[in-house]
N, CA, C and O atoms as a DFTB+ gen file, in Angstrom:
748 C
 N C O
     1  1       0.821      -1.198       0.000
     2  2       0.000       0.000       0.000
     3  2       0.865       1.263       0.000
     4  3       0.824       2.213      -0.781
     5  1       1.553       1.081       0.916
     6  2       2.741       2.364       1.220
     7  2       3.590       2.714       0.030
     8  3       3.783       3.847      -0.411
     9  1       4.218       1.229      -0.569
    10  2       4.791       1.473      -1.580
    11  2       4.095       2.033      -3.671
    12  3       4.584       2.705      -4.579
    13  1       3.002       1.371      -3.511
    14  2       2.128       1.964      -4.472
    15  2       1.755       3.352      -4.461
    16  3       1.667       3.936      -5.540
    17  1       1.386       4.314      -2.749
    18  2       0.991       5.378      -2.871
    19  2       2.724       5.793      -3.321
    20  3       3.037       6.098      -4.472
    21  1       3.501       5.740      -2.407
    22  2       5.167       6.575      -3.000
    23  2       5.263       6.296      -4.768
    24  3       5.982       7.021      -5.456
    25  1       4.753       5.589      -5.148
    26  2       5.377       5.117      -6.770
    27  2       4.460       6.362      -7.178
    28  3       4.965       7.372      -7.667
    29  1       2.995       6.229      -6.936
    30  2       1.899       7.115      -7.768
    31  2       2.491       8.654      -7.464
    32  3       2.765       9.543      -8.271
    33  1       2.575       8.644      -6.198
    34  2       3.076      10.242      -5.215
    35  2       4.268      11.226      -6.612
    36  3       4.200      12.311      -7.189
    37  1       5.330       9.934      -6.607
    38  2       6.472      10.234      -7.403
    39  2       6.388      10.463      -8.439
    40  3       6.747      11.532      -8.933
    41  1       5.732       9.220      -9.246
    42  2       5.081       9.743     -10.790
    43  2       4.012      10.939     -11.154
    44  3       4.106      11.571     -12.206
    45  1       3.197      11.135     -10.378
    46  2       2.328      12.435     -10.357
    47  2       3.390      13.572     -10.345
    48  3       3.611      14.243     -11.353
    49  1       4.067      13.773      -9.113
    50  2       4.531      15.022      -8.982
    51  2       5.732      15.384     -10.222
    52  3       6.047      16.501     -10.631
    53  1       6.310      13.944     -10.686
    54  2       6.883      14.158     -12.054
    55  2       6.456      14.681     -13.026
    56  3       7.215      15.399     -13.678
    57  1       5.154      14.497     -13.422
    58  2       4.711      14.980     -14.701
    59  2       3.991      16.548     -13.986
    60  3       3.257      17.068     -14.826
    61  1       4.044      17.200     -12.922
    62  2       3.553      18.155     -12.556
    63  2       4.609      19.506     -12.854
    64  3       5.748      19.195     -13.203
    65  1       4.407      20.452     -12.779
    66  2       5.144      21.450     -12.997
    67  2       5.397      22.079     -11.971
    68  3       5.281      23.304     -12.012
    69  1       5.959      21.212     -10.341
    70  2       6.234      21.655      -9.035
    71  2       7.499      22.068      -8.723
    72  3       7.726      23.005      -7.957
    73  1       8.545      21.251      -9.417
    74  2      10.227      21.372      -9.313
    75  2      10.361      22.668      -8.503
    76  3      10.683      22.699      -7.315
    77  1      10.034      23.918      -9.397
    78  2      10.583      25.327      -8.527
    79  2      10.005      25.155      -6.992
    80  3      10.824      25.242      -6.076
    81  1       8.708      24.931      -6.704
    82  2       7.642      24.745      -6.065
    83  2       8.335      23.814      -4.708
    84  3       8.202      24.009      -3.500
    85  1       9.013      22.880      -5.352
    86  2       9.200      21.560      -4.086
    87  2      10.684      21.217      -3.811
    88  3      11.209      20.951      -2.730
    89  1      11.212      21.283      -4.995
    90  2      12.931      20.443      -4.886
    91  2      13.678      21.038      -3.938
    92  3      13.561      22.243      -3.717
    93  1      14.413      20.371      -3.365
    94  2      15.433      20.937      -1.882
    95  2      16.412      21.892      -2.705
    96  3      17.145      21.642      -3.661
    97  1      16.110      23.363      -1.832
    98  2      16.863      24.269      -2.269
    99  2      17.302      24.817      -1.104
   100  3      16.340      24.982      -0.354
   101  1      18.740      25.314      -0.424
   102  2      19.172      25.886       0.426
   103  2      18.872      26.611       0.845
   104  3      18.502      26.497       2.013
   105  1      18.805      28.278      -0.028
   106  2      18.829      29.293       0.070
   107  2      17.282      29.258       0.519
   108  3      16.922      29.935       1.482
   109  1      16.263      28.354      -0.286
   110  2      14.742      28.819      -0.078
   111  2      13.836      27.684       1.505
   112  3      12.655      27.661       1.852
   113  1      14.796      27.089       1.949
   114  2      14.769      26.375       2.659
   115  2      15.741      27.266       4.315
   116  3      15.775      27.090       5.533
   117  1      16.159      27.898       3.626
   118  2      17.010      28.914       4.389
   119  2      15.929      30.301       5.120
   120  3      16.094      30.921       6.170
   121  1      15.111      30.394       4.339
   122  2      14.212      31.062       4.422
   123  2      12.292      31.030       4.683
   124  3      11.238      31.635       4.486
   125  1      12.861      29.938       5.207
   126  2      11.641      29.236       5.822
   127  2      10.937      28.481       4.741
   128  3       9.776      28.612       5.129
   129  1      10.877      27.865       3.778
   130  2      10.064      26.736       3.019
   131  2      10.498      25.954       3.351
   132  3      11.142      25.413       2.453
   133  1      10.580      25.261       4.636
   134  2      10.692      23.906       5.125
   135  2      10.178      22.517       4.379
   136  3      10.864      21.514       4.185
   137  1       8.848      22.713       4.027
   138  2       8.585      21.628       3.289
   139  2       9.339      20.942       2.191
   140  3       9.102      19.795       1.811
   141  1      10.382      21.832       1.650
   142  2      11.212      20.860       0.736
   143  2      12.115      20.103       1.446
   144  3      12.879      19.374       0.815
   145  1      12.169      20.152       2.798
   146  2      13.484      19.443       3.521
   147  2      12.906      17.779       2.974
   148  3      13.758      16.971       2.606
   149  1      11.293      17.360       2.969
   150  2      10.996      16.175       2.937
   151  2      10.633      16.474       1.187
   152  3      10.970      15.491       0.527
   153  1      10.203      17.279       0.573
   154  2       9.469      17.433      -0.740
   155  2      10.542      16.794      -1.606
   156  3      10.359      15.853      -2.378
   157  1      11.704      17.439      -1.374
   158  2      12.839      17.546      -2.536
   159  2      13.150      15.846      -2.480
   160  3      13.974      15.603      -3.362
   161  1      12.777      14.637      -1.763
   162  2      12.846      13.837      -2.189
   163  2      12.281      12.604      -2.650
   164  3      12.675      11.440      -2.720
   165  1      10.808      13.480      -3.059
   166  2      10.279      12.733      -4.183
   167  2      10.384      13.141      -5.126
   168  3       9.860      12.406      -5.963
   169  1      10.950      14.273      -5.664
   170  2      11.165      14.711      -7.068
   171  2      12.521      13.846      -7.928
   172  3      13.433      13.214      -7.396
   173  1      12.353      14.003      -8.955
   174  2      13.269      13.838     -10.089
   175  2      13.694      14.209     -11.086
   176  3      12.841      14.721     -11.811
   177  1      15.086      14.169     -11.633
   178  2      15.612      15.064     -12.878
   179  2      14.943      14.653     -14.213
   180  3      14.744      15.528     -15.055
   181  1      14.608      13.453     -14.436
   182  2      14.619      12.654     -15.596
   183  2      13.685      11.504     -15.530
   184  3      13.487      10.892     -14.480
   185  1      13.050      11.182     -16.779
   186  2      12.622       9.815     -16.277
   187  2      13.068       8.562     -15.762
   188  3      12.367       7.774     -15.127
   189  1      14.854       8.344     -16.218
   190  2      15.393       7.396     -15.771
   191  2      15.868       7.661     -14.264
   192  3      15.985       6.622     -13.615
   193  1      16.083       8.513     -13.771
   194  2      16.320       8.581     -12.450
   195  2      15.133       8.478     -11.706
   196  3      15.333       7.932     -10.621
   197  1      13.722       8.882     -11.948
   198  2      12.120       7.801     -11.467
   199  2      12.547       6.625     -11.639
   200  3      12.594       5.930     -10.624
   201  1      12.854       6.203     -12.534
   202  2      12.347       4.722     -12.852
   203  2      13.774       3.600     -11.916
   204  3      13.644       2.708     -11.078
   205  1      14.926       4.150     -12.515
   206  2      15.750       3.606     -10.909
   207  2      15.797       4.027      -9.469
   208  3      16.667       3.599      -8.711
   209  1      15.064       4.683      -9.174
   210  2      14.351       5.222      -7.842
   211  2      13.495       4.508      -7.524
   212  3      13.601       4.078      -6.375
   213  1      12.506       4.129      -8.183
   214  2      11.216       3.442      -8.508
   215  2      11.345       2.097      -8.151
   216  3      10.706       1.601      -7.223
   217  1      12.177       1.455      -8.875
   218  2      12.693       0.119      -9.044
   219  2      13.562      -0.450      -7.777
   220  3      13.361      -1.567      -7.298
   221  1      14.772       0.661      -7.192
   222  2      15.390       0.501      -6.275
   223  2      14.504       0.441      -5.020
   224  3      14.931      -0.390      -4.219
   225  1      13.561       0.987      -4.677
   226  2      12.803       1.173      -3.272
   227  2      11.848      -0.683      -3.909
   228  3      11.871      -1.693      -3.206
   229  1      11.398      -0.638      -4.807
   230  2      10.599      -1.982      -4.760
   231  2      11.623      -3.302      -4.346
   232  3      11.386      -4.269      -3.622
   233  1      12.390      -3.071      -4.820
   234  2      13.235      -4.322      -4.948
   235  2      13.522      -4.165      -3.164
   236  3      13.062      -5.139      -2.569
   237  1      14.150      -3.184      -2.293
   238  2      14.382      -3.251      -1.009
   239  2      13.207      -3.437      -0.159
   240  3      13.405      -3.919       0.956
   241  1      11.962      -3.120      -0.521
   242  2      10.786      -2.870      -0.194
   243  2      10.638      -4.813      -0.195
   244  3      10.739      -5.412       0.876
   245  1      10.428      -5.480      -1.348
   246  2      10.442      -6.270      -1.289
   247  2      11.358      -7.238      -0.690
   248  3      11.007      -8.416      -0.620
   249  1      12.538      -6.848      -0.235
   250  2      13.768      -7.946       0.216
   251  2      13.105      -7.589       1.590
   252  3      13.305      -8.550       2.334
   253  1      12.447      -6.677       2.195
   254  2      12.420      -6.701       3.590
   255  2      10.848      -6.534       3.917
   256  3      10.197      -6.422       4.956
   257  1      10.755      -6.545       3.496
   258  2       8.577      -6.746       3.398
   259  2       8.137      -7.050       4.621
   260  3       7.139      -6.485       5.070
   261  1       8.833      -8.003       5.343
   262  2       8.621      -9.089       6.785
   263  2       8.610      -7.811       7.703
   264  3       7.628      -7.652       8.429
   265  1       9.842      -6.698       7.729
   266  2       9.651      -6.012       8.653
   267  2       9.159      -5.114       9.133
   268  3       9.440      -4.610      10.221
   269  1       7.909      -4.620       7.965
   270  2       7.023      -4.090       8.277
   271  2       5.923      -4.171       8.235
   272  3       5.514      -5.186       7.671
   273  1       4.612      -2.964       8.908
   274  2       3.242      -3.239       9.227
   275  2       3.384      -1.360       8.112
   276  3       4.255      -0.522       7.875
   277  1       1.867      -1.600       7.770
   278  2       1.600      -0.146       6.656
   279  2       1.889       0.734       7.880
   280  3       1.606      -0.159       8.679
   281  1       2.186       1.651       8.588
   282  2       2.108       2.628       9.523
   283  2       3.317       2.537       9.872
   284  3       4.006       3.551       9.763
   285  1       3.901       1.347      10.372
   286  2       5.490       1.523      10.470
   287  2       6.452       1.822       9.259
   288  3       7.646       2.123       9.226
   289  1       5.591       1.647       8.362
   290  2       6.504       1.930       6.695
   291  2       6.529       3.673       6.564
   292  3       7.273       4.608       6.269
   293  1       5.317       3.394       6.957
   294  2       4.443       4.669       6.182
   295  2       5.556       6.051       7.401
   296  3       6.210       6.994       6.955
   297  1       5.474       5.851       8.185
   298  2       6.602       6.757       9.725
   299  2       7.653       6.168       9.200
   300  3       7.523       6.693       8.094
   301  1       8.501       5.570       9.091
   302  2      10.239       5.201       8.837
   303  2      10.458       5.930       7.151
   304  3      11.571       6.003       6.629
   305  1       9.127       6.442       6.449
   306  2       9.437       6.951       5.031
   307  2       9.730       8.601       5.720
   308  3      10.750       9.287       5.662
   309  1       8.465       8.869       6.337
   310  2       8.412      10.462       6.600
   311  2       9.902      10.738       7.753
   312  3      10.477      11.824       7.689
   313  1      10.337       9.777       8.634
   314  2      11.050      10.411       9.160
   315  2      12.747      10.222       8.534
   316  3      13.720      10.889       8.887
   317  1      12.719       9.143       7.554
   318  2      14.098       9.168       6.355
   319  2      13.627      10.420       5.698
   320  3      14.580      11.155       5.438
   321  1      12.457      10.911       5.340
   322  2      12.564      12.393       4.326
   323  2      12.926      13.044       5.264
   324  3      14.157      13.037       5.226
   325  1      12.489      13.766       6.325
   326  2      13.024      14.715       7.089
   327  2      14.217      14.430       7.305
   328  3      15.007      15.335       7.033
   329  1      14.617      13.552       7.675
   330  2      15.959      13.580       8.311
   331  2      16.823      13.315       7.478
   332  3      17.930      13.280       8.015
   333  1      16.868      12.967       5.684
   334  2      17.662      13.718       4.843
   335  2      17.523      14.757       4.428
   336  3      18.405      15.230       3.712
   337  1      16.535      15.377       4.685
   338  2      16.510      17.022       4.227
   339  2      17.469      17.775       5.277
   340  3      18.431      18.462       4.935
   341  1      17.119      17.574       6.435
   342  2      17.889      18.223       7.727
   343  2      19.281      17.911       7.459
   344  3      20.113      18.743       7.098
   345  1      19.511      16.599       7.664
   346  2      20.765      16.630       7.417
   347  2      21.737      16.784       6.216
   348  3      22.947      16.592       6.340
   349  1      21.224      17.094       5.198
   350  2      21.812      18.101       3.955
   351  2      21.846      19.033       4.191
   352  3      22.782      19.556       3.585
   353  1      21.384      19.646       4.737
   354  2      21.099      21.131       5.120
   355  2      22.115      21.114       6.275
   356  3      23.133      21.654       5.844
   357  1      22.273      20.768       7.435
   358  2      23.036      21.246       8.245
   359  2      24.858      20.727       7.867
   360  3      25.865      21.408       8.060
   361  1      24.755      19.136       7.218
   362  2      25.983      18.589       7.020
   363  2      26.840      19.110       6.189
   364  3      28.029      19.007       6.488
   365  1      26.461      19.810       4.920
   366  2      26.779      19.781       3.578
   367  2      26.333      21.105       3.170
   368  3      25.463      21.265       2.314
   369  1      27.017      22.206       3.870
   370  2      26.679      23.366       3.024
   371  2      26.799      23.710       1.681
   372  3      26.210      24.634       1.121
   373  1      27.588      22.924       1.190
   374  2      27.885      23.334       0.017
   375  2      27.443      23.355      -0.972
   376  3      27.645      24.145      -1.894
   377  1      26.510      22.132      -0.880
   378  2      25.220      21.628      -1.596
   379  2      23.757      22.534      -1.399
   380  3      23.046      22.743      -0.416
   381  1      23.680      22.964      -2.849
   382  2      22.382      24.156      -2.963
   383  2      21.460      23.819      -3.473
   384  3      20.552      24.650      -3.453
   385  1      21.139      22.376      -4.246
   386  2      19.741      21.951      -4.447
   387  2      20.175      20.412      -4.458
   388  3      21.340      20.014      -4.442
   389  1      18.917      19.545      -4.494
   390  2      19.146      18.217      -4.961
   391  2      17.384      17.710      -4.853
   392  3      16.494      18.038      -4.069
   393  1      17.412      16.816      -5.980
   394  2      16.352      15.796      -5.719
   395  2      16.130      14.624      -5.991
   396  3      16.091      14.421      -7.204
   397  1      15.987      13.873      -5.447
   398  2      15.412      11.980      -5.536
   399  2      15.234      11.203      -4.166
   400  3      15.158      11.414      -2.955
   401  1      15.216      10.303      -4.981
   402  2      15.113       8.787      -3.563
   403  2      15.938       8.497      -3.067
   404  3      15.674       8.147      -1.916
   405  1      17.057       8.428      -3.352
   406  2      17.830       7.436      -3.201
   407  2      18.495       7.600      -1.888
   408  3      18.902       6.630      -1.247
   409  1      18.608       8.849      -1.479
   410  2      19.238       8.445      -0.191
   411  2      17.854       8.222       0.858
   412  3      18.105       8.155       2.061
   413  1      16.799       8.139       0.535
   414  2      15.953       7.348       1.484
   415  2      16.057       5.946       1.080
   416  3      15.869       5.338       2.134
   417  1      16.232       5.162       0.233
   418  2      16.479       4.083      -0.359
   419  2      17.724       3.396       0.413
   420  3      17.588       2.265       0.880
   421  1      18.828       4.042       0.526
   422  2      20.115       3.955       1.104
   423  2      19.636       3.721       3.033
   424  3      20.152       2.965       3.856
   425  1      18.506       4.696       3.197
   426  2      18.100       4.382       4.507
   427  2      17.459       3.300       4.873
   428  3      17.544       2.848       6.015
   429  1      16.540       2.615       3.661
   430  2      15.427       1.846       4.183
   431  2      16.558       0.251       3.952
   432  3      16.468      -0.907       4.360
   433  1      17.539       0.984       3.112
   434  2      18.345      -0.449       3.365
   435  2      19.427      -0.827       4.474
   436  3      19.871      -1.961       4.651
   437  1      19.746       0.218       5.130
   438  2      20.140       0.100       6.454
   439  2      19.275       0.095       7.361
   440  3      19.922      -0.286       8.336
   441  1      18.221       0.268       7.699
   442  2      17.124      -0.349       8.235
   443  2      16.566      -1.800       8.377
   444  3      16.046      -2.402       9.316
   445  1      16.899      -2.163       6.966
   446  2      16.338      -3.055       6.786
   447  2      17.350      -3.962       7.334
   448  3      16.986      -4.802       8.158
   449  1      18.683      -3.887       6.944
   450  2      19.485      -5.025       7.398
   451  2      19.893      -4.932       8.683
   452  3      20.438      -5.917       9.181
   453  1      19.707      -3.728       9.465
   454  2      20.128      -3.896      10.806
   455  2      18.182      -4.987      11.259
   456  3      17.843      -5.730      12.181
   457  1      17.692      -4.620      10.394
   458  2      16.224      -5.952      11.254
   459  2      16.377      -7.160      10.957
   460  3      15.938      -8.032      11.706
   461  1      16.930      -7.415       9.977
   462  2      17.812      -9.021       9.243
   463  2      18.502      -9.517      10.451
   464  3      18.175     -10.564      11.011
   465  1      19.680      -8.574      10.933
   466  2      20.268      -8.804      11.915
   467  2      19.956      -9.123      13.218
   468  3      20.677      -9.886      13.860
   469  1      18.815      -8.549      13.750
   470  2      18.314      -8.753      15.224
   471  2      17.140      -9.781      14.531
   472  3      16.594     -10.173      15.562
   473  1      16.745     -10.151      13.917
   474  2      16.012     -11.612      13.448
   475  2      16.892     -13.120      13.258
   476  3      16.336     -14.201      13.062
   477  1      18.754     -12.864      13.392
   478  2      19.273     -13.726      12.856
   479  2      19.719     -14.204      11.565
   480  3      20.413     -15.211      11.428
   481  1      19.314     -13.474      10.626
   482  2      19.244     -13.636       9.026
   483  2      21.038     -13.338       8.738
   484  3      21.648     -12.285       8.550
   485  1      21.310     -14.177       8.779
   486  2      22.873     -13.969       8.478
   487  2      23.325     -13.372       7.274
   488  3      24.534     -13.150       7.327
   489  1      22.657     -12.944       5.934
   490  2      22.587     -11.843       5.301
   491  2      22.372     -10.179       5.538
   492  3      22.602      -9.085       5.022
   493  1      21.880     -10.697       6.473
   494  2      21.749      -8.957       7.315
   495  2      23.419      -8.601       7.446
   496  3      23.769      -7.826       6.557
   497  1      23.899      -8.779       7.850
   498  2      25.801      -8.477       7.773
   499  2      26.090      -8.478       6.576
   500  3      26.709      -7.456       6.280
   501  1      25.893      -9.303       5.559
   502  2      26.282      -8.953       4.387
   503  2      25.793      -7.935       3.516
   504  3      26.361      -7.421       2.553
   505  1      24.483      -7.681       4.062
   506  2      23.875      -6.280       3.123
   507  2      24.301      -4.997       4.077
   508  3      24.164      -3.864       3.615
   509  1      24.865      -5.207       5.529
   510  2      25.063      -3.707       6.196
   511  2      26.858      -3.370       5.579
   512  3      27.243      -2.304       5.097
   513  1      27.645      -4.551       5.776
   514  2      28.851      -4.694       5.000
   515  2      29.272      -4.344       3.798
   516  3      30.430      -4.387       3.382
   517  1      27.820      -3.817       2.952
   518  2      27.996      -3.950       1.606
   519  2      27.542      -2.237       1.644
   520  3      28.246      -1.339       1.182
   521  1      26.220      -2.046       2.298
   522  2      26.017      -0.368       1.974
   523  2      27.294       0.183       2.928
   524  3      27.494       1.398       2.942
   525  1      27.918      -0.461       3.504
   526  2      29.053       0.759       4.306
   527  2      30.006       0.977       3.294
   528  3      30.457       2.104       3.089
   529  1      30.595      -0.722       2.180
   530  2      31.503      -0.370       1.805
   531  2      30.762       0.433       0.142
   532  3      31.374       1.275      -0.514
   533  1      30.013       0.141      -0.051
   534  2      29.263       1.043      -1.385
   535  2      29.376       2.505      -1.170
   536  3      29.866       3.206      -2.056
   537  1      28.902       3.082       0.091
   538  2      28.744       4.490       0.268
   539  2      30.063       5.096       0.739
   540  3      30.344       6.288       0.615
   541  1      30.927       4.074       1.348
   542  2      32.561       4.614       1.517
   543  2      32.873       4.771       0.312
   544  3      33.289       5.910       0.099
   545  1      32.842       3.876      -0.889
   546  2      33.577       3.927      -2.052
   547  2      33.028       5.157      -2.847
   548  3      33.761       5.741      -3.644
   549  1      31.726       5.554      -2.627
   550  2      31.538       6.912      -3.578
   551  2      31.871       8.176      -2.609
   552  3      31.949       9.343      -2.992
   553  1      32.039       7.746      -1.380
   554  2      32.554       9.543      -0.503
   555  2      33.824       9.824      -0.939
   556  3      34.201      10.992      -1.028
   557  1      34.870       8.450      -1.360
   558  2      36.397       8.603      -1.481
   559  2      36.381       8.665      -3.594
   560  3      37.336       8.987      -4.300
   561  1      35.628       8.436      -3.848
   562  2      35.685       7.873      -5.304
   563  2      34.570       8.821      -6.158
   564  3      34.615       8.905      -7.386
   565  1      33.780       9.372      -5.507
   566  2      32.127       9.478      -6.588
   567  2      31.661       8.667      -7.181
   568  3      32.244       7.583      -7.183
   569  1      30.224       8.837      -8.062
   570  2      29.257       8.240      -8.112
   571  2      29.881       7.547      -9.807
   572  3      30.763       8.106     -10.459
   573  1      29.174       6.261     -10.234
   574  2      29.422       5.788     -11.736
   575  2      28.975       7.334     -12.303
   576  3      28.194       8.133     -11.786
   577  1      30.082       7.500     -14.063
   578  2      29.896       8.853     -14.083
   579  2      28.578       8.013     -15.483
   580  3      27.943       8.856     -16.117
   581  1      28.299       6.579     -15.819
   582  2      27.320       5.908     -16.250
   583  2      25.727       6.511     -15.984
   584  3      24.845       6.868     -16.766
   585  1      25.808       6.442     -14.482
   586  2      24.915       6.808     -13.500
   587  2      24.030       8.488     -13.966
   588  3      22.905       8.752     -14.391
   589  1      25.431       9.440     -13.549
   590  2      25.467      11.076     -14.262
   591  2      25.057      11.133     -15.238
   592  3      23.959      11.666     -15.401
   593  1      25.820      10.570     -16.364
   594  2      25.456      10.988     -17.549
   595  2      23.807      10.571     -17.307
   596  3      23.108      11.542     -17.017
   597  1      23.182       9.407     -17.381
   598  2      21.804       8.693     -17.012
   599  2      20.957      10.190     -16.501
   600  3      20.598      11.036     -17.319
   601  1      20.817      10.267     -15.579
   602  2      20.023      10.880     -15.016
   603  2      20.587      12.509     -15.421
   604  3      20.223      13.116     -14.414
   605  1      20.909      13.001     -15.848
   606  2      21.241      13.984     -15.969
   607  2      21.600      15.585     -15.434
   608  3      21.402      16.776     -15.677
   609  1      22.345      14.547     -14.429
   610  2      23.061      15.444     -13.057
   611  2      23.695      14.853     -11.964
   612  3      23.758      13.643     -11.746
   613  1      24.236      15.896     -11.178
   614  2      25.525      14.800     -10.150
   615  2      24.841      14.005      -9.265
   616  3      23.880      14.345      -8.574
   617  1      25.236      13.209      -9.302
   618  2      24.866      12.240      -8.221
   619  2      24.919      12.546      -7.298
   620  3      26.124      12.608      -7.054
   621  1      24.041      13.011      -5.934
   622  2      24.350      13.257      -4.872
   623  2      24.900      12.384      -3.803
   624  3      24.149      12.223      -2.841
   625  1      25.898      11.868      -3.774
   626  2      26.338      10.839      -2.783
   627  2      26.458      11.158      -1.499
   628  3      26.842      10.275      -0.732
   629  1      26.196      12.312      -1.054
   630  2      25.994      13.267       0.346
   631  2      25.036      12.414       0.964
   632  3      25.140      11.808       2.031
   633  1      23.757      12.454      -0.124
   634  2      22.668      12.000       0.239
   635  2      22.309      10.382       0.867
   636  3      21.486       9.959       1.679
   637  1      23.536       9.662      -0.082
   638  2      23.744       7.915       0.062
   639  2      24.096       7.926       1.653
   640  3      23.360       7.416       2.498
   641  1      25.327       8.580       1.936
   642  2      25.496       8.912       3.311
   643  2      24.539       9.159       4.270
   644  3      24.271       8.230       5.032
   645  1      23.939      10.261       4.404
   646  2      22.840      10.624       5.081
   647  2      21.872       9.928       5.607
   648  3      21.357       9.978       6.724
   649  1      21.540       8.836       4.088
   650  2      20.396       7.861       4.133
   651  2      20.948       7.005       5.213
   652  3      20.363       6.875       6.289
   653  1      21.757       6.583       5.010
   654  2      21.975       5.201       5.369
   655  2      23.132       5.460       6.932
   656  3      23.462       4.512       7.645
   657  1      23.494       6.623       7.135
   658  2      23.795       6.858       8.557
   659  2      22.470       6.352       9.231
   660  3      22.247       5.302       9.834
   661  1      21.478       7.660       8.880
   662  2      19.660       7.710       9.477
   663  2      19.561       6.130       9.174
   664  3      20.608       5.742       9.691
   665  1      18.985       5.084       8.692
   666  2      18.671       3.835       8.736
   667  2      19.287       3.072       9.357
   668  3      18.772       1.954       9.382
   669  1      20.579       3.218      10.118
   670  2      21.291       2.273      10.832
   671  2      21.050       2.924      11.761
   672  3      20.892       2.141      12.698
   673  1      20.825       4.654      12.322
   674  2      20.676       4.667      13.367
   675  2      19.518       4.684      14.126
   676  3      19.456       4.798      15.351
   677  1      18.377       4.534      13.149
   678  2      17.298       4.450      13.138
   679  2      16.363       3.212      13.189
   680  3      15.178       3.200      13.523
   681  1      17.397       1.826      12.657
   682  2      17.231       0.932      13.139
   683  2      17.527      -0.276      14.331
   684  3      16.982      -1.344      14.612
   685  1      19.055       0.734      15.035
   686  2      19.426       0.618      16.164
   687  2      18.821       1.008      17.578
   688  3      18.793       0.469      18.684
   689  1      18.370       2.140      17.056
   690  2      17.307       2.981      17.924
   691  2      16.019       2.227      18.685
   692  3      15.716       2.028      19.861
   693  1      15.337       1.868      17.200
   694  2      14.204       1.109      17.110
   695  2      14.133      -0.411      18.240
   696  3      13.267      -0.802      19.023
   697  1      15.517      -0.968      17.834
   698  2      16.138      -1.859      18.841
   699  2      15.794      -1.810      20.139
   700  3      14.970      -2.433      20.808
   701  1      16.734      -0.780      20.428
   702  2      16.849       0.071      21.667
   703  2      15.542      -0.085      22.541
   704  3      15.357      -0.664      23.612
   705  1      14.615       0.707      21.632
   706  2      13.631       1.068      22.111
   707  2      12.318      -0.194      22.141
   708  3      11.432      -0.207      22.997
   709  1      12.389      -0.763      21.503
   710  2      11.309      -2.354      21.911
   711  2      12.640      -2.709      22.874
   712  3      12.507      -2.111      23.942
   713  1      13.475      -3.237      22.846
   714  2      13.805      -3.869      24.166
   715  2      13.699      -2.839      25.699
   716  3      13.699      -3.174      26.883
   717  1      13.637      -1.845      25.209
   718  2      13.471      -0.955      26.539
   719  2      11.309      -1.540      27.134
   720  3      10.902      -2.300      28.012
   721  1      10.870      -1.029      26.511
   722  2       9.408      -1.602      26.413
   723  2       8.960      -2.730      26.875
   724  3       7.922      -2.894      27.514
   725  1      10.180      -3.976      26.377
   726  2      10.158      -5.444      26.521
   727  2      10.090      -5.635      28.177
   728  3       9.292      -6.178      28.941
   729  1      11.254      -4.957      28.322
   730  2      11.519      -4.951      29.698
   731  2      11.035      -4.670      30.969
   732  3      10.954      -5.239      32.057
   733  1      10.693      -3.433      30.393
   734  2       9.295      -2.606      31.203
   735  2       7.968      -3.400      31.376
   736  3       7.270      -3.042      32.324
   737  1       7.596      -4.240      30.742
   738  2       6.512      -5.049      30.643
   739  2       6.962      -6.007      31.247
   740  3       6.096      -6.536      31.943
   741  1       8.046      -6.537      31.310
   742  2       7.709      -7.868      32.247
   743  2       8.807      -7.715      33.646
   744  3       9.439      -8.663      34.114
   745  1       8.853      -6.230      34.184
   746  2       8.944      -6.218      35.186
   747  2       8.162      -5.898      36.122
   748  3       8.535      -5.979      37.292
């Protein structure tokens, strides 16, 4: 459900004429239009950067399906948008607009594998092993320039970061916090 409304959400606002209107911009975000902190990342440059946006959240959506209920999806989406908008904004001055998925994508997959992990799924280490060393290799390296040319603009790899700090710490948290609960209940 969650994932059908984000696909429709994304494709609508694509063919809309919102970009000036929504995409994360510094300066106008600087000045109180807050709403792009979460807006600017459902937008997109191109159709191919939708459609691997699109594709990337289904495919993670689907590898981790088990660990969620619609309402827990639906809260772990809104608080990966905010909390890559915020943290572009405060981390990365340098950066004056950007828009897509992907570093919520980057989140829901560190999310996802830190829940692999506290389930036992011994792939959970291999997918947290893999976004650390993926998103190390484009902070020291940048993004495929395959990728750039594709979508037709820089890759924000700020954003890969961001995501996927927020999803590990967000799924550590989450941890945290049912075993705090757990505890409380059966004392």
């Amino acid at each position: 459900m969650v994932g059908a409304v984000l696909t429709l959400l994304c494709t609508v606002l694509y063919f809309l004429p919102v970009d000036g209107k929504l995409n994360w911009q510094r300066q106008l975000i600087g000045v109180g239009e807050y709403w792009r902190l979460i807006s600017g990342n459902l937008l997109h440059t191109n159709h191919w950067h939708l459609l691997m946006n699109l594709a990337g959240f289904w495919v993670i959506l689907s590898l981790h399906h088990f660990h969620y209920r619609i309402a827990g999806l639906l809260l772990l989406l809104l608080i990966l948008c905010l909390g890559e908008g915020v943290g572009l904004y405060l981390f990365y001055p340098s950066l004056h607009s950007y828009v897509g998925l992907s570093g919520i994508l980057h989140g829901f997959f560190g999310f996802g594998a830190i829940m692999d992990i506290k389930r036992g799924i011994t792939s959970g280490w291999l997918l947290l092993i893999g976004l650390c060393l993926k998103v190390g290799y484009e902070q020291l390296y940048g993004a495929s320039s395959d990728v750039t040319q594709m979508i037709g603009a820089r890759v924000a790899t700020e954003s890969h970061l961001v995501g996927a700090v927020l999803g590990i710490m967000f799924g550590v948290g989450y941890l945290a916090y049912a075993r705090l609960v757990t505890a409380r209940v059966a004392a």
